[in-house]
mmCIF file as gemmi writes it, N, C-alpha and C atoms, coordinates in Angstrom:
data_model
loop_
_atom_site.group_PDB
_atom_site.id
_atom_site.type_symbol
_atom_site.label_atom_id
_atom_site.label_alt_id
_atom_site.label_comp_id
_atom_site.label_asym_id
_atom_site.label_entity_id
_atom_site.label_seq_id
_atom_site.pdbx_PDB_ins_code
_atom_site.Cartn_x
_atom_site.Cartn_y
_atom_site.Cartn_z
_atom_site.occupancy
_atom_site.B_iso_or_equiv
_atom_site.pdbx_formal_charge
_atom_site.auth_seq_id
_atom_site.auth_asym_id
_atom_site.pdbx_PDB_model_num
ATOM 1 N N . UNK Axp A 1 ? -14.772 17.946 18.802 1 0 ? 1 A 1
ATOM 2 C CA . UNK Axp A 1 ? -15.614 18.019 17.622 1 0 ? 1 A 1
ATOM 3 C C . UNK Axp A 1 ? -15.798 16.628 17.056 1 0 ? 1 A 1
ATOM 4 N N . UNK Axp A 2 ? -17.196 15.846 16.333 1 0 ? 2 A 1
ATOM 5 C CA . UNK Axp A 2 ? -17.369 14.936 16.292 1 0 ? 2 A 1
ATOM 6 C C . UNK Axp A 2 ? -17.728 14.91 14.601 1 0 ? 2 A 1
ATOM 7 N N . UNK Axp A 3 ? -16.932 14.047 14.168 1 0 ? 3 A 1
ATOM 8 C CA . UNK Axp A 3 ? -16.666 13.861 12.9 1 0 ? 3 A 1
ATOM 9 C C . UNK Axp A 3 ? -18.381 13.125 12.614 1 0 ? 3 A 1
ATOM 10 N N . UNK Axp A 4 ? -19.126 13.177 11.613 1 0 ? 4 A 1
ATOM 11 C CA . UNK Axp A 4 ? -20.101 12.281 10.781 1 0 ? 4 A 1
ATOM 12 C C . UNK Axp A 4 ? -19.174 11.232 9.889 1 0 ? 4 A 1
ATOM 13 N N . UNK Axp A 5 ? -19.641 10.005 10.355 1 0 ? 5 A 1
ATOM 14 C CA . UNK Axp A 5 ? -18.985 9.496 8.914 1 0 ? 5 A 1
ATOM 15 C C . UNK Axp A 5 ? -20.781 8.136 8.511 1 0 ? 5 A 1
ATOM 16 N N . UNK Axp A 6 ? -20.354 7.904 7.577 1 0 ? 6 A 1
ATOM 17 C CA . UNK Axp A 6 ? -21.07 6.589 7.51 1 0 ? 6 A 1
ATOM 18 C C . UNK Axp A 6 ? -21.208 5.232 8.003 1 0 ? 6 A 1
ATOM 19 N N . UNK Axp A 7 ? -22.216 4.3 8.248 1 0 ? 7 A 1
ATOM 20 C CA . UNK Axp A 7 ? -21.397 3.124 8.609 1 0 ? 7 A 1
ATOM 21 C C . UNK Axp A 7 ? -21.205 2.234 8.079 1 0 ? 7 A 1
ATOM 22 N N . UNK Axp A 8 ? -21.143 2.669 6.787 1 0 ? 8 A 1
ATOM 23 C CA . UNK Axp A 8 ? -20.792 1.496 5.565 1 0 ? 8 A 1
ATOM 24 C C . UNK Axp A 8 ? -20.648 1.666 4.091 1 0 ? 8 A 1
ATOM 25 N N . UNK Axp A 9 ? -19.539 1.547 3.514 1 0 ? 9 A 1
ATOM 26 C CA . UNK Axp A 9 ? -19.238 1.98 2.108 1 0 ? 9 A 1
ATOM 27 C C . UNK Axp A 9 ? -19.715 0.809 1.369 1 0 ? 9 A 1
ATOM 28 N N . UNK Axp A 10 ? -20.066 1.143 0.037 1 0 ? 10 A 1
ATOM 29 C CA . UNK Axp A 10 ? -19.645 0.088 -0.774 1 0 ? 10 A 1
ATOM 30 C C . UNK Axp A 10 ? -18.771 0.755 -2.32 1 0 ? 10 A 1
ATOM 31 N N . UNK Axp A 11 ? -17.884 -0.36 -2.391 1 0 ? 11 A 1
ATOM 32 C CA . UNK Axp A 11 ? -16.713 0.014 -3.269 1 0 ? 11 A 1
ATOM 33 C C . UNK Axp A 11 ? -17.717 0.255 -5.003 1 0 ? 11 A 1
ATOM 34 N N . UNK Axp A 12 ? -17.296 0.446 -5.761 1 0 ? 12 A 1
ATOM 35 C CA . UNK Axp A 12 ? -17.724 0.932 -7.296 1 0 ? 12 A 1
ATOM 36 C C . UNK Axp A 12 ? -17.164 -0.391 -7.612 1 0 ? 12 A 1
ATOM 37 N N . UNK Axp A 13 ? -18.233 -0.902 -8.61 1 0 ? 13 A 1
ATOM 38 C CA . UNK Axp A 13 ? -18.325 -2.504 -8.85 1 0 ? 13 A 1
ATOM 39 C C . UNK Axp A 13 ? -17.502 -2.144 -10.352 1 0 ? 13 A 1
ATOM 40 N N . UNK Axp A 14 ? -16.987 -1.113 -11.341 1 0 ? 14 A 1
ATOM 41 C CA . UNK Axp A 14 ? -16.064 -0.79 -12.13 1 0 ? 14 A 1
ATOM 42 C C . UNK Axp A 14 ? -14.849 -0.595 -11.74 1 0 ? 14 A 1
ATOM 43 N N . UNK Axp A 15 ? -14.542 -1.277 -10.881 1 0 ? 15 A 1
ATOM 44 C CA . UNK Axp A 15 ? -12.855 -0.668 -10.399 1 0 ? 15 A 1
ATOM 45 C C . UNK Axp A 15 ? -12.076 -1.894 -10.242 1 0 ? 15 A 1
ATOM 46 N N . UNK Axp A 16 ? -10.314 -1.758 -10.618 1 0 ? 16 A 1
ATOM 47 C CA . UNK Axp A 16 ? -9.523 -2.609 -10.365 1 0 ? 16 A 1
ATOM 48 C C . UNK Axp A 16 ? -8.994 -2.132 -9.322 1 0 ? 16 A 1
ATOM 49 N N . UNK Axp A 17 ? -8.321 -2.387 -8.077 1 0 ? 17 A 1
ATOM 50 C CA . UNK Axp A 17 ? -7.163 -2.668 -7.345 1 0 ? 17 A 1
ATOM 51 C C . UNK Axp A 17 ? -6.091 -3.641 -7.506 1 0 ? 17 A 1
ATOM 52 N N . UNK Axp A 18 ? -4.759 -2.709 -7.071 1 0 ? 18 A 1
ATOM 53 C CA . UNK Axp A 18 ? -3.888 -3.902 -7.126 1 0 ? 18 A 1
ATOM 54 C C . UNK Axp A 18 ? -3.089 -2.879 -5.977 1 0 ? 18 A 1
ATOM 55 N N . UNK Axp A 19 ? -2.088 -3.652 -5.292 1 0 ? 19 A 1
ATOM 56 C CA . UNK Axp A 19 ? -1.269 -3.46 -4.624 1 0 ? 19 A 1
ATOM 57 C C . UNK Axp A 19 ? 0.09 -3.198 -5.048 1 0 ? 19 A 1
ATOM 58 N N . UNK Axp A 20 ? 0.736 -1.855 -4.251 1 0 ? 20 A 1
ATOM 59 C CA . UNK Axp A 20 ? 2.103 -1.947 -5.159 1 0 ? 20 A 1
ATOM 60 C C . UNK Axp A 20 ? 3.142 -1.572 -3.958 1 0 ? 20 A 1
ATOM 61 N N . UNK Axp A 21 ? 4.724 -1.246 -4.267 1 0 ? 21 A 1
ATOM 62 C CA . UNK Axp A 21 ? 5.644 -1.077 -3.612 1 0 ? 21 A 1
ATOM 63 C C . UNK Axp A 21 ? 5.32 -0.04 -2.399 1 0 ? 21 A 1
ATOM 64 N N . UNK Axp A 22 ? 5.645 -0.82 -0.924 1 0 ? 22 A 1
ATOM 65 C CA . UNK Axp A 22 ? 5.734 0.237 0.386 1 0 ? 22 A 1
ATOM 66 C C . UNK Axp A 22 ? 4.212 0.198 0.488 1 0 ? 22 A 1
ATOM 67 N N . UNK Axp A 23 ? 3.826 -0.747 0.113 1 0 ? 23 A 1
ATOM 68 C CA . UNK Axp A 23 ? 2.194 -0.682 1.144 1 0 ? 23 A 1
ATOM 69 C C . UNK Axp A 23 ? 1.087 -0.011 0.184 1 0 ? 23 A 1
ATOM 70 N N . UNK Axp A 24 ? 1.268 0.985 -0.893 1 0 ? 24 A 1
ATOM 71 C CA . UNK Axp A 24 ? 0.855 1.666 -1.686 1 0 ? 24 A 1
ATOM 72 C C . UNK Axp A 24 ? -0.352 0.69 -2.449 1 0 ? 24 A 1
ATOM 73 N N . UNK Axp A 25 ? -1.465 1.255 -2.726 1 0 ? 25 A 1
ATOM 74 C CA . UNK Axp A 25 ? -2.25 0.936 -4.344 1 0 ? 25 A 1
ATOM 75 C C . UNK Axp A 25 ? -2.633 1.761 -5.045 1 0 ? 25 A 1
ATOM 76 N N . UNK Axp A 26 ? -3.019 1.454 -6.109 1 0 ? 26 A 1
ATOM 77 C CA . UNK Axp A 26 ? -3.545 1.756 -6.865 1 0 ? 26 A 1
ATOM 78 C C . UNK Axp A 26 ? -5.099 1.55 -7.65 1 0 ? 26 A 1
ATOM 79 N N . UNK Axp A 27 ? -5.701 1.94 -8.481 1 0 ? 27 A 1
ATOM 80 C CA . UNK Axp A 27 ? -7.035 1.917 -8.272 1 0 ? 27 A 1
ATOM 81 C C . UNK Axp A 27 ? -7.429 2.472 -10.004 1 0 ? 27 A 1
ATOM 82 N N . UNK Axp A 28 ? -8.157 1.647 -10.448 1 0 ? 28 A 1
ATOM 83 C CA . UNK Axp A 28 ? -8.518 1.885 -11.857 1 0 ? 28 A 1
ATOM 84 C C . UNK Axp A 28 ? -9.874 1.969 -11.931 1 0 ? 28 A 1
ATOM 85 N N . UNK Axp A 29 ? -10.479 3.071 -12.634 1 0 ? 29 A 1
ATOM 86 C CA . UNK Axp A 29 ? -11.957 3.205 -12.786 1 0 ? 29 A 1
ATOM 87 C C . UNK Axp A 29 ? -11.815 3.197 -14.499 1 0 ? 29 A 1
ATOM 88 N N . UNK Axp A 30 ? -12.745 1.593 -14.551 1 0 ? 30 A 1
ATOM 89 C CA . UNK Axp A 30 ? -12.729 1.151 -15.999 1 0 ? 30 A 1
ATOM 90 C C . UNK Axp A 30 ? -13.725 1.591 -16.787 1 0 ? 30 A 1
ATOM 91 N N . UNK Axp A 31 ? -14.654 2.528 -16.257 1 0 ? 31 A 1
ATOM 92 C CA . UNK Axp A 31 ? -15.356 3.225 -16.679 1 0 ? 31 A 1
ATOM 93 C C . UNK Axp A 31 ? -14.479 4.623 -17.415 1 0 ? 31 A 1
ATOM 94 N N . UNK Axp A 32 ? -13.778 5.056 -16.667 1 0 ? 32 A 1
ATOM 95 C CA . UNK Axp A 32 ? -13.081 6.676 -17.047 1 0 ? 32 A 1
ATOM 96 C C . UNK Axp A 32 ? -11.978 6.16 -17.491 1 0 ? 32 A 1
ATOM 97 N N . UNK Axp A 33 ? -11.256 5.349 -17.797 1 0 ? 33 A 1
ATOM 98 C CA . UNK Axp A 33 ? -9.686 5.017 -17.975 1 0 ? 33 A 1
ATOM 99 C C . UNK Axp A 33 ? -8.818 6.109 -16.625 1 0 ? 33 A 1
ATOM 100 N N . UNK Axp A 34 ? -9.657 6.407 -15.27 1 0 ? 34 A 1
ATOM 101 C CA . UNK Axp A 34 ? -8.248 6.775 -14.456 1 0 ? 34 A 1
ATOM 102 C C . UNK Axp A 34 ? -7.912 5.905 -13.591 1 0 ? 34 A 1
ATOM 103 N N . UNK Axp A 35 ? -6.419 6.402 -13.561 1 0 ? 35 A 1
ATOM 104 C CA . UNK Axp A 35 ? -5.869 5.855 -12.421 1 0 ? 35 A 1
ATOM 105 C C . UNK Axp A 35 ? -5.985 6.444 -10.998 1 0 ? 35 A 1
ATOM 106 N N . UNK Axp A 36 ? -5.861 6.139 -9.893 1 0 ? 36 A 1
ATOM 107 C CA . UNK Axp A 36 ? -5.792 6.744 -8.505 1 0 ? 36 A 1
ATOM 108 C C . UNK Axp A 36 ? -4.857 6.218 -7.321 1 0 ? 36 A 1
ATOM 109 N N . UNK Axp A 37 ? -4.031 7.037 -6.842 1 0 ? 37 A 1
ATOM 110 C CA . UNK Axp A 37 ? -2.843 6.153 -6.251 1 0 ? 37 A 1
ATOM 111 C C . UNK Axp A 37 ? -3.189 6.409 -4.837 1 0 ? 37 A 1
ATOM 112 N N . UNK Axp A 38 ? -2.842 4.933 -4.333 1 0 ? 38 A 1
ATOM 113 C CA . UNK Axp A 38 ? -3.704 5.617 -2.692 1 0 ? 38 A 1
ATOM 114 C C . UNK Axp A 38 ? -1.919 5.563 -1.48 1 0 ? 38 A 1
ATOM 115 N N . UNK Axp A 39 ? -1.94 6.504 -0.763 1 0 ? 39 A 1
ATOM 116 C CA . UNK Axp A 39 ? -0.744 5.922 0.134 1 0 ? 39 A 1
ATOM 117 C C . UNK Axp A 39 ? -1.158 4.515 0.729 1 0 ? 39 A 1
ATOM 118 N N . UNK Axp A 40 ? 0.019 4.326 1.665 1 0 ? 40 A 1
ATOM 119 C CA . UNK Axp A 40 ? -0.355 3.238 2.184 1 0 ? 40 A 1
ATOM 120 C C . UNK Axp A 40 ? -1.691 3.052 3.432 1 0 ? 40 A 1
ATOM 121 N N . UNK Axp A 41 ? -1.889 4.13 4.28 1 0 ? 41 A 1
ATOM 122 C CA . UNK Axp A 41 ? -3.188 3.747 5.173 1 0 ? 41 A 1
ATOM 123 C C . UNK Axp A 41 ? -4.037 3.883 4.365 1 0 ? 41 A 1
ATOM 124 N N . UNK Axp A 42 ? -4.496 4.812 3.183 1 0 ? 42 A 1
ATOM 125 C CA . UNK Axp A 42 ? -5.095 4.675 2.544 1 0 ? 42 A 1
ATOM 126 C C . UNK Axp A 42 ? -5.882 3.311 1.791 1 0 ? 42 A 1
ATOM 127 N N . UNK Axp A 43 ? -4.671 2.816 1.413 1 0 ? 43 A 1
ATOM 128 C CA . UNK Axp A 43 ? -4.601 1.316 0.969 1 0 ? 43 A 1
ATOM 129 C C . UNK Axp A 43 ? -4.91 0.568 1.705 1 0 ? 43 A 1
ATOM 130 N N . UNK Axp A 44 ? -4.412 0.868 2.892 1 0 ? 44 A 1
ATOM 131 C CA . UNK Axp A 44 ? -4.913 0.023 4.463 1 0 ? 44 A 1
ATOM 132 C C . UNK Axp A 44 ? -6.136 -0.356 4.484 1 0 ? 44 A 1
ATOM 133 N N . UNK Axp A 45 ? -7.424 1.29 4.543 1 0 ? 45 A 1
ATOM 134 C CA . UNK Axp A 45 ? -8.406 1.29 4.755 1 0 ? 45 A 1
ATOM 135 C C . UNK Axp A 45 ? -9.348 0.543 3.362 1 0 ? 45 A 1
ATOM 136 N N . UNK Axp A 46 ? -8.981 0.522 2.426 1 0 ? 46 A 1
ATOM 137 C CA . UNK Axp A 46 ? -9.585 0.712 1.276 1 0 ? 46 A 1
ATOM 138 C C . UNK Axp A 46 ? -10.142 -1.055 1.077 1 0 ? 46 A 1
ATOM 139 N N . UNK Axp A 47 ? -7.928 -1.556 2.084 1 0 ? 47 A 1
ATOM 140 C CA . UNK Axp A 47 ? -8.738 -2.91 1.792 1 0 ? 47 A 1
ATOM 141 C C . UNK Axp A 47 ? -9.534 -3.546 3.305 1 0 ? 47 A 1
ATOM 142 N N . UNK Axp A 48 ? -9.464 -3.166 4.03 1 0 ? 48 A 1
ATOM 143 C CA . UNK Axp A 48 ? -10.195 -3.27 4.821 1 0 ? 48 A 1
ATOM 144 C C . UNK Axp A 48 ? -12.348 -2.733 4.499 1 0 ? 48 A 1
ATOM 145 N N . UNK Axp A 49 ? -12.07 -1.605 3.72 1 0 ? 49 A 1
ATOM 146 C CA . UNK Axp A 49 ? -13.694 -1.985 2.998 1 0 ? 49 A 1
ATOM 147 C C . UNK Axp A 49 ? -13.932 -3.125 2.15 1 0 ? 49 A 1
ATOM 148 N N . UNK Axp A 50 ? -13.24 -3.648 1.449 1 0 ? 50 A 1
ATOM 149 C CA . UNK Axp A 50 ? -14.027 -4.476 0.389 1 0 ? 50 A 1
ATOM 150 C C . UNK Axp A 50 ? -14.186 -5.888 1.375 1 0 ? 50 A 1
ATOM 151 N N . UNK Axp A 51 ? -13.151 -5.837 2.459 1 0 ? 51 A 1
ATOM 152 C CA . UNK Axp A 51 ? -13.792 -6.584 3.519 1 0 ? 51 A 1
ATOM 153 C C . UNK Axp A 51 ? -15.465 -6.391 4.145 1 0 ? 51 A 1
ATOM 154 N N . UNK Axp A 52 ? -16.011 -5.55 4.466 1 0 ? 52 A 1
ATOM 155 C CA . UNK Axp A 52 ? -17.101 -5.675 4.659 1 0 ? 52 A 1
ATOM 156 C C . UNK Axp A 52 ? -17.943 -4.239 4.998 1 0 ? 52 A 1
ATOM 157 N N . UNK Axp A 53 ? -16.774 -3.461 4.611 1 0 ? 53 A 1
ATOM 158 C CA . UNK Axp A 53 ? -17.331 -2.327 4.241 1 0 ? 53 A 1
ATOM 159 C C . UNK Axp A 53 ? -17.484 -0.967 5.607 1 0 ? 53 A 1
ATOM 160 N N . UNK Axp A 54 ? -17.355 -1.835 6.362 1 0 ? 54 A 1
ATOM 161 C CA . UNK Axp A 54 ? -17.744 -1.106 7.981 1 0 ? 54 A 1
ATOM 162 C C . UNK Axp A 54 ? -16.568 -0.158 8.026 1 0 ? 54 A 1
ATOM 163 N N . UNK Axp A 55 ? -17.137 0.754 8.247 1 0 ? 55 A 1
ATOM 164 C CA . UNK Axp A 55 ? -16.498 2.235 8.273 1 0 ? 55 A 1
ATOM 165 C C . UNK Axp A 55 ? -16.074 2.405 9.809 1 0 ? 55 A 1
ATOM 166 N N . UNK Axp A 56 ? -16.436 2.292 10.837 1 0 ? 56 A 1
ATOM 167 C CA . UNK Axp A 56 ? -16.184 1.882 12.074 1 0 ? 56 A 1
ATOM 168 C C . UNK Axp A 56 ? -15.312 0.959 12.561 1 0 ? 56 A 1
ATOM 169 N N . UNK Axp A 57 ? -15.447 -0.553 12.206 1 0 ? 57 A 1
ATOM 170 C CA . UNK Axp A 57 ? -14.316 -1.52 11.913 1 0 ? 57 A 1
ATOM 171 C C . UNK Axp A 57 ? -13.131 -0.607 11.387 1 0 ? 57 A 1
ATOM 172 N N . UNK Axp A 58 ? -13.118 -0.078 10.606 1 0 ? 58 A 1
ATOM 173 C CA . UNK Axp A 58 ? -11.541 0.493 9.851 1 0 ? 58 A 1
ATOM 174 C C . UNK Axp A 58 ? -10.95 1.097 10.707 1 0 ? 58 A 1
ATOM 175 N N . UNK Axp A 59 ? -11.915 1.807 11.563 1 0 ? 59 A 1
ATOM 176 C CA . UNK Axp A 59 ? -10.907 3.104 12.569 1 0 ? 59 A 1
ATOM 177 C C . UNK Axp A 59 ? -10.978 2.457 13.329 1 0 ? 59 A 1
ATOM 178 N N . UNK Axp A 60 ? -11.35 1.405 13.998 1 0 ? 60 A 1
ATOM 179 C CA . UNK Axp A 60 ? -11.232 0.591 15.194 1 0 ? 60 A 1
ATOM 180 C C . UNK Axp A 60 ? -9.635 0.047 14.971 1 0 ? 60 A 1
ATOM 181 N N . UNK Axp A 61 ? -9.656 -0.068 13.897 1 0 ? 61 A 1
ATOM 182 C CA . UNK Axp A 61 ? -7.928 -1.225 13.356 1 0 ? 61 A 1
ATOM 183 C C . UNK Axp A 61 ? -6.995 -0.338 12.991 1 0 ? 61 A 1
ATOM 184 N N . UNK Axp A 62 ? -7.7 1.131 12.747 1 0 ? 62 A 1
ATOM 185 C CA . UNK Axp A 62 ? -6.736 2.244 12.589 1 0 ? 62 A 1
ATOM 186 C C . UNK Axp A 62 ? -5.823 2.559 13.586 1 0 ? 62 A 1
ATOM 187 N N . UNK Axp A 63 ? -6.761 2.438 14.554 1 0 ? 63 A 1
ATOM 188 C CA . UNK Axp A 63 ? -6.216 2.863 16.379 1 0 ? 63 A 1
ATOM 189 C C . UNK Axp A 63 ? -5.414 2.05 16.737 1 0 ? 63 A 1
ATOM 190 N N . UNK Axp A 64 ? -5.607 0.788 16.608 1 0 ? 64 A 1
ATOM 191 C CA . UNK Axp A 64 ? -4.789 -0.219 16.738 1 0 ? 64 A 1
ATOM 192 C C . UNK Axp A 64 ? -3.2 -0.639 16.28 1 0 ? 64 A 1
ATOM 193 N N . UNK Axp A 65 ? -3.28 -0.076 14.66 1 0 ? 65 A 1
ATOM 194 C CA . UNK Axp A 65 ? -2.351 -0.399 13.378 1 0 ? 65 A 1
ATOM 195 C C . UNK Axp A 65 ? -1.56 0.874 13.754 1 0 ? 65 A 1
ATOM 196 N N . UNK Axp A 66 ? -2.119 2.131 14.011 1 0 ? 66 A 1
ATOM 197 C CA . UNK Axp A 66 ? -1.233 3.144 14.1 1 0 ? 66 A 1
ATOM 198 C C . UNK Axp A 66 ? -1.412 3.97 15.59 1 0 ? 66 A 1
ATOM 199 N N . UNK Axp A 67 ? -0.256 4.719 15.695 1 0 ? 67 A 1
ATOM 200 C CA . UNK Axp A 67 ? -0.078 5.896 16.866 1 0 ? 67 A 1
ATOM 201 C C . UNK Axp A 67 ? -1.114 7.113 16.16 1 0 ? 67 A 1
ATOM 202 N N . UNK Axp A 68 ? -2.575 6.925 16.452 1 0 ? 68 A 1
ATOM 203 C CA . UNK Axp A 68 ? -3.369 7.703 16 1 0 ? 68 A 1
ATOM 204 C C . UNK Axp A 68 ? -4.241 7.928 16.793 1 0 ? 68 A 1
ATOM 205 N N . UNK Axp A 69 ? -4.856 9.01 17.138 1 0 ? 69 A 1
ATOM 206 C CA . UNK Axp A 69 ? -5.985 9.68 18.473 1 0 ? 69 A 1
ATOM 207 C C . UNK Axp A 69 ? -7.278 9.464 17.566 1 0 ? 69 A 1
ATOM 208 N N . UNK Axp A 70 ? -8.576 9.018 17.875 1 0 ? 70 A 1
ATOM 209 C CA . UNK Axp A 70 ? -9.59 8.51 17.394 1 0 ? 70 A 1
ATOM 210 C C . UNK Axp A 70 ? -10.432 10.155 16.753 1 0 ? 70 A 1
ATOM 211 N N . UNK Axp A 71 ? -9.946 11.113 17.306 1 0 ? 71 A 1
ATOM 212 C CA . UNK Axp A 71 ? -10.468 12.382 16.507 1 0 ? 71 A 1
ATOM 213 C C . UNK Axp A 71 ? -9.374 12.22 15.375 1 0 ? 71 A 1
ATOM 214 N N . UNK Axp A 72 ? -8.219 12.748 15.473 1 0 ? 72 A 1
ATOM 215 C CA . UNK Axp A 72 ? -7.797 12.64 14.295 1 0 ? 72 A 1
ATOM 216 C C . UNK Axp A 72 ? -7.583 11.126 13.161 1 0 ? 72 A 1
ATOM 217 N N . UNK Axp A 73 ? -7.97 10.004 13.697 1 0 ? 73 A 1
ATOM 218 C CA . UNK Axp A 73 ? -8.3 9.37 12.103 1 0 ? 73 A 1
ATOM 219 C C . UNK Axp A 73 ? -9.999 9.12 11.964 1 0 ? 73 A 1
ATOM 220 N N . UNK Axp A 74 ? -10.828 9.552 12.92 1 0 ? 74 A 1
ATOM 221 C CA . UNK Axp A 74 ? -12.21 9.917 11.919 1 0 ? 74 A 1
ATOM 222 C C . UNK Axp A 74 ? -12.162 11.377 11.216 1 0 ? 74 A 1
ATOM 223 N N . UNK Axp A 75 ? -11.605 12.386 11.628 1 0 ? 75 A 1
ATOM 224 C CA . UNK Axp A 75 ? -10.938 13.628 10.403 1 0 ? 75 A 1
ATOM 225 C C . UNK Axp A 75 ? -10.37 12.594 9.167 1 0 ? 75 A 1
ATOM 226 N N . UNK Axp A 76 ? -9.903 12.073 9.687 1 0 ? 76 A 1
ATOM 227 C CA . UNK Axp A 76 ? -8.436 11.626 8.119 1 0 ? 76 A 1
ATOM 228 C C . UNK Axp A 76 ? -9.707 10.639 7.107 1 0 ? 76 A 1
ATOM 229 N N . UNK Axp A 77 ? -10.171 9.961 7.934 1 0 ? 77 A 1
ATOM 230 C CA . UNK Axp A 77 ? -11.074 8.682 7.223 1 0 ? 77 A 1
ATOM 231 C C . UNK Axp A 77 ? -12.447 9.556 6.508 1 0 ? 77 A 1
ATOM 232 N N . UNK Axp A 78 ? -12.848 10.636 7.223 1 0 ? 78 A 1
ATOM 233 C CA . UNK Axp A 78 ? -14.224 11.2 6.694 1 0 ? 78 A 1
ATOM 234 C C . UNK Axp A 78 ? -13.14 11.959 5.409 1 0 ? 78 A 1
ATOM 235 N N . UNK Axp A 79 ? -12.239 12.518 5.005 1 0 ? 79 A 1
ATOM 236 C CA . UNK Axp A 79 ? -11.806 13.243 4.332 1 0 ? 79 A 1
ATOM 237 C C . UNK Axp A 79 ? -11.39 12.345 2.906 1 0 ? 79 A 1
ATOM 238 N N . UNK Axp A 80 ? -10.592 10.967 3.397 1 0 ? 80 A 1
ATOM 239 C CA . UNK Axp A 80 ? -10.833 9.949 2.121 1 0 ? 80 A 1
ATOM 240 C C . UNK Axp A 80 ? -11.937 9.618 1.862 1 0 ? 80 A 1
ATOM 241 N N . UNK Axp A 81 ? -12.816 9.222 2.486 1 0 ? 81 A 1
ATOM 242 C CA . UNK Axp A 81 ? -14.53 8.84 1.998 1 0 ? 81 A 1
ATOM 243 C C . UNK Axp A 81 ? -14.951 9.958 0.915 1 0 ? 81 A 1
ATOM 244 N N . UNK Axp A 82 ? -14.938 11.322 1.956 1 0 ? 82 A 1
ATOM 245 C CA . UNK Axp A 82 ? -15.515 12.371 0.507 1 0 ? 82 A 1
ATOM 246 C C . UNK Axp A 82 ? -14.503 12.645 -0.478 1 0 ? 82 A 1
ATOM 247 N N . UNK Axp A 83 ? -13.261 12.275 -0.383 1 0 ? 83 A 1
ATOM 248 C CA . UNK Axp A 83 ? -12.935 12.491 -1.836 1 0 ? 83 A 1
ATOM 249 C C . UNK Axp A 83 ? -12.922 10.903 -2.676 1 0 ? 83 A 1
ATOM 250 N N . UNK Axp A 84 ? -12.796 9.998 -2.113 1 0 ? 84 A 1
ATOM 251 C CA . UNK Axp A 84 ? -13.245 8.745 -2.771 1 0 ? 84 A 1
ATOM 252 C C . UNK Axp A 84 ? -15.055 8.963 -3.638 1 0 ? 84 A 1
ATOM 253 N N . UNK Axp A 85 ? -15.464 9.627 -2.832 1 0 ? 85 A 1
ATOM 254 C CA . UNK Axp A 85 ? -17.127 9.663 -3.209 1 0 ? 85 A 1
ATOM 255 C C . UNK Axp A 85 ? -17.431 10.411 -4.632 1 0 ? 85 A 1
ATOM 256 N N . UNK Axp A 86 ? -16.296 11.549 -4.238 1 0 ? 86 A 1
ATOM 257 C CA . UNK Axp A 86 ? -16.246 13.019 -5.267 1 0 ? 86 A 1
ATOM 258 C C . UNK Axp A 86 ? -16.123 12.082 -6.736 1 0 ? 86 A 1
ATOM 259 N N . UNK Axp A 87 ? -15.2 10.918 -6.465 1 0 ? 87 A 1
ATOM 260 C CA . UNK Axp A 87 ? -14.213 10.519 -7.736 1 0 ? 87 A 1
ATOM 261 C C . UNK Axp A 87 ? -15.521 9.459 -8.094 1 0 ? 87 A 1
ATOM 262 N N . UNK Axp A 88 ? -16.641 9.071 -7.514 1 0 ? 88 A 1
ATOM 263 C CA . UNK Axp A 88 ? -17.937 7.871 -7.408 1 0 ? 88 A 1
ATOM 264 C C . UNK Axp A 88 ? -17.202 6.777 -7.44 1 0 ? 88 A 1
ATOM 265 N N . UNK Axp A 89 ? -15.726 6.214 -6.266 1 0 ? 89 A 1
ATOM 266 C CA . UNK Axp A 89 ? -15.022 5.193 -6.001 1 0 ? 89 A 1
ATOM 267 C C . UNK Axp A 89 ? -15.308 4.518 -4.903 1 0 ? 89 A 1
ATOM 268 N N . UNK Axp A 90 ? -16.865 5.212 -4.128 1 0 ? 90 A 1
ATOM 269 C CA . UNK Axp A 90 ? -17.259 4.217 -3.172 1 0 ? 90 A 1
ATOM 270 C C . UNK Axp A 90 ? -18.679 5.18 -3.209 1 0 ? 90 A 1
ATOM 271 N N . UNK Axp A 91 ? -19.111 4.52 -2.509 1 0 ? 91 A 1
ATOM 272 C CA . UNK Axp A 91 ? -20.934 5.155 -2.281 1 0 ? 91 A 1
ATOM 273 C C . UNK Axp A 91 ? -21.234 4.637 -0.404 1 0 ? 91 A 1
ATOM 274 N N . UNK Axp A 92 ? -22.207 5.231 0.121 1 0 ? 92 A 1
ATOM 275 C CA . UNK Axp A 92 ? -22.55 4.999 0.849 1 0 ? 92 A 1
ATOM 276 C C . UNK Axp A 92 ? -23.772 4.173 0.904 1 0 ? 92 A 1
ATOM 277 N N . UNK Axp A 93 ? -23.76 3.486 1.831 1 0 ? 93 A 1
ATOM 278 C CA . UNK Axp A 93 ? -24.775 2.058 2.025 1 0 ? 93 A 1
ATOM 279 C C . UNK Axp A 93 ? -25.401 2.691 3.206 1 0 ? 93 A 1
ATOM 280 N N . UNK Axp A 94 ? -27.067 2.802 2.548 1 0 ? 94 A 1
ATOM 281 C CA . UNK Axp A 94 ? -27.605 3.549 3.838 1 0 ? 94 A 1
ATOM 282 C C . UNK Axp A 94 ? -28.314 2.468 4.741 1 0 ? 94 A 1
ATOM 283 N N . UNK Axp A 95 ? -28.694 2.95 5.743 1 0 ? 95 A 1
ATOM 284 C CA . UNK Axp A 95 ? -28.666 2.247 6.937 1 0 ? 95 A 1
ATOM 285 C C . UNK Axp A 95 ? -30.685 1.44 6.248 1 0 ? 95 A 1
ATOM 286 N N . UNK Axp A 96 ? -30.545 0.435 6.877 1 0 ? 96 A 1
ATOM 287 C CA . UNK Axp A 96 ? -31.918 -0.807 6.653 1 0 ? 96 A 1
ATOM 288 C C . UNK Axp A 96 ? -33.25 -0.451 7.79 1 0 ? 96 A 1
């Protein structure tokens, strides 16, 4: 089964990141006063978008960084995107 994902996020230009203990961040939308705590691949991926956003790049370094089968982290990665999206903590960059 073949996951949809996008091929390019862009992060919400209202938000802080910071990095915290065991790989972990965190994530402030200064618009809403929330907080959002990401695990660590999470955090992985998140900073790997504000790198350049490529949604493809991430699971390429996913495969790499972890003991992970390329179906199951485009499942894992399409599942943070839509709930990152739900929260409007990234948007999709449609194709030119």
């Amino acid at each position: 089964m073949s996951v949809s994902l996008p091929s390019r996020l862009k992060i919400a230009d209202d938000l802080l990141a910071t990095k915290l203990a065991e790989g972990e961040a965190a994530l402030l939308d200064i618009q809403s006063g929330k907080y959002f705590a990401l695990t660590p691949v999470a955090a992985w991926l998140w900073h790997k978008w504000t790198l350049n956003g490529s949604v493809a790049d991430s699971i390429d370094g996913l495969l790499q960084a972890y003991k992970v089968d390329r179906q199951t982290a485009e499942a894992d990665v399409a599942e943070l995107i839509a709930e990152l999206r739900l929260r409007n903590l990234v948007s999709i960059v449609e194709s030119e």
